[in-house]
C-alpha positions, -999 to 999 in steps of 0.1 A, spaced: 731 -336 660 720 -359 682 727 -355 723 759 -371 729 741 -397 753 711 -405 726 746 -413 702 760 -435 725 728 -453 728 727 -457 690 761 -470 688 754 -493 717 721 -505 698 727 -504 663 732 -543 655 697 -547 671 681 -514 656 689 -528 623 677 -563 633 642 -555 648 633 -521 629 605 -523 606 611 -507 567 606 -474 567 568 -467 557 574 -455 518 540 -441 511 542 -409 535 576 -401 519 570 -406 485 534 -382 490 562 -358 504 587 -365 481 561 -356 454 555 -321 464 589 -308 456 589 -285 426 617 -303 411 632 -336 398 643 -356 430 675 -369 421 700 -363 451 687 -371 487 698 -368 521 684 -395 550 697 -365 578 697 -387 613 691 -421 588 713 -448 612 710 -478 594 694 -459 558 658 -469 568 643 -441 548 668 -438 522 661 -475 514 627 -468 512 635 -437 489 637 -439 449 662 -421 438 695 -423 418 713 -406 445 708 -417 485 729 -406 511 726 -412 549 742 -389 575 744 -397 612 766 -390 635 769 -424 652 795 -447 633 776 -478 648 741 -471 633 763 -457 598 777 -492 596 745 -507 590 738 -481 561 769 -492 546 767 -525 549 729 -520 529 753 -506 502 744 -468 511 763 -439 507 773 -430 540 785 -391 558 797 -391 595 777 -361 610 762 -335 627 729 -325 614 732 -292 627 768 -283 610 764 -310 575 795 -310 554 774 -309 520 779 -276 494 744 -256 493 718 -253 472 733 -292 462 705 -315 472 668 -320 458 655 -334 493 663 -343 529 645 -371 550 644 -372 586 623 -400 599 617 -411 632 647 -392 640 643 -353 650 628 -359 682 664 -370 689 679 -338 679 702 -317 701 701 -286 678 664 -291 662 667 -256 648 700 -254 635 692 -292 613 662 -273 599 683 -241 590 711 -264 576 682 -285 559 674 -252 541 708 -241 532 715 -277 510 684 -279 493 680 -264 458 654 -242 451 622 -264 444 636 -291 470 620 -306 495 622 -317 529 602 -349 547 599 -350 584 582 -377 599 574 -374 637 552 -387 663 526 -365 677 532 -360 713 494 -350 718 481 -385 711 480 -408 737 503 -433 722 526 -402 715 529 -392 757 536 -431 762 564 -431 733 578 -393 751 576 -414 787 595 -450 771 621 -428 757 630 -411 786 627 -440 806 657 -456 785 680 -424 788 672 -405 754 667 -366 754 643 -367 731 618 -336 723 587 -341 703 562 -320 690 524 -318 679 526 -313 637 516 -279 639 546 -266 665 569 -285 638 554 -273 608 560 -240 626 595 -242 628 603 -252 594 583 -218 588 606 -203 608 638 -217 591 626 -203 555 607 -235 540 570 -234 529 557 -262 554 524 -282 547 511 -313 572 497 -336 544 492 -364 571 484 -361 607 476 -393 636 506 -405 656 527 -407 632 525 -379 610 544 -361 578 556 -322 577 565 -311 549 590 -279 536 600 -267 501 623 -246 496 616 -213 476 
C-alpha cells in the first residue's frame, strides 16, 4: 500500500507518531460517515497506523489495516482490531463492510487506484467511504508536499476535485462536503 520506503519510515516512527499525533478530527468523519445509505456497523481505518480515525469512529465494529507492523502495534495496544496489509490487495470478503476511512493517509499510497477499487469491492451497497486529504493547491498544502519529501516519503497529493474524480472513476458516487487544507471526499457505493 504504502511505498516500501514511506513503511519503513512508519515503522521507524511509530512510538513517536502515536506520542505526538493529535485525535483524529471526528466531526468531518462522522458528516461523512452520515451519508452512507445504510446502518454503519463494520468499519475499516484502510492506512489507520496507530487507529487514529477508527478511535475517533462510533461503531460496534473497528478495524485498522496497515501494512507497517510498527504503527499496527499502536492500534493494538489502543485495544483495536488490527489486519497486516496492503491497501491495494485487502484480505476482507466483498460487499462485507459498511465503510472505509483513510485519513491523512492516501497521499502515502503506492497504488492510490487500486486502494480505491479495493475500497469499492468491500463495501456493501449503501456503504460509504471517508477520505481525508490535504489540498495540495493551498499554500500550507505545497509546504506540507515540500516537508514530506524533504523527510524521504513518496507522497502524492491532490486538490479535492482530482480526488473526488478518482473515486468517480473506481465506481463510488463522490461528494466534497468540506474543502480548505484539510478537506473530506466522500464515496458511496451503489
Amino acid at each position: 500500500m504504502h511505498t516500501p520506503g514511506d513503511i519503513a519510515l512508519f515503522d521507524r516512527f511509530a512510538r513517536l507518531y502515536g506520542a505526538l499525533m493529535p485525535a483524529a478530527n471526528d466531526r468531518p468523519l462522522r458528516a461523512g460517515l452520515a451519508l452512507a445509505e445504510r446502518d454503519v456497523e463494520r468499519v475499516l481505518d484502510v492506512g489507520g497506523g496507530t487507529g487514529r480515525a477508527a478511535r475517533a469512529v462510533d461503531a460496534p465494529v473497528r478495524v485498522v489495516v496497515d501494512p507497517s507492523a510498527g504503527m499496527l502495534a499502536g492500534a493494538r495496544a489502543a485495544g483495536l482490531d488490527c489486519v497486516r496489509a496492503d491497501g491495494a490487495a485487502l484480505p476482507i470478503p466483498a460487499a462485507s463492510v459498511d465503510a472505509v476511512v483513510i485519513v491523512d493517509a492516501l497521499h502515502h499510497v503506492a497504488d492510490q487506484t487500486g486502494l480505491l477499487d479495493e475500497t469499492r469491492r468491500v463495501l456493501r451497497p449503501g456503504g460509504v467511504l471517508v477520505v481525508r486529504e490535504f489540498d495540495r493547491a493551498t499554500l500550507p498544502g505545497r509546504a506540507l508536499v515540500a516537508a514530506e519529501h524533504l523527510v524521504g516519503f513518496d507522497s502524492q497529493f491532490f486538490t479535492p476535485e482530482e480526488l473526488a474524480a478518482r473515486v468517480e472513476r473506481a465506481g463510488l458516487d463522490a461528494a466534497v462536503p468540506d474543502r480548505g487544507f484539510g478537506f473530506t471526499v466522500v464515496g458511496i457505493a451503489r
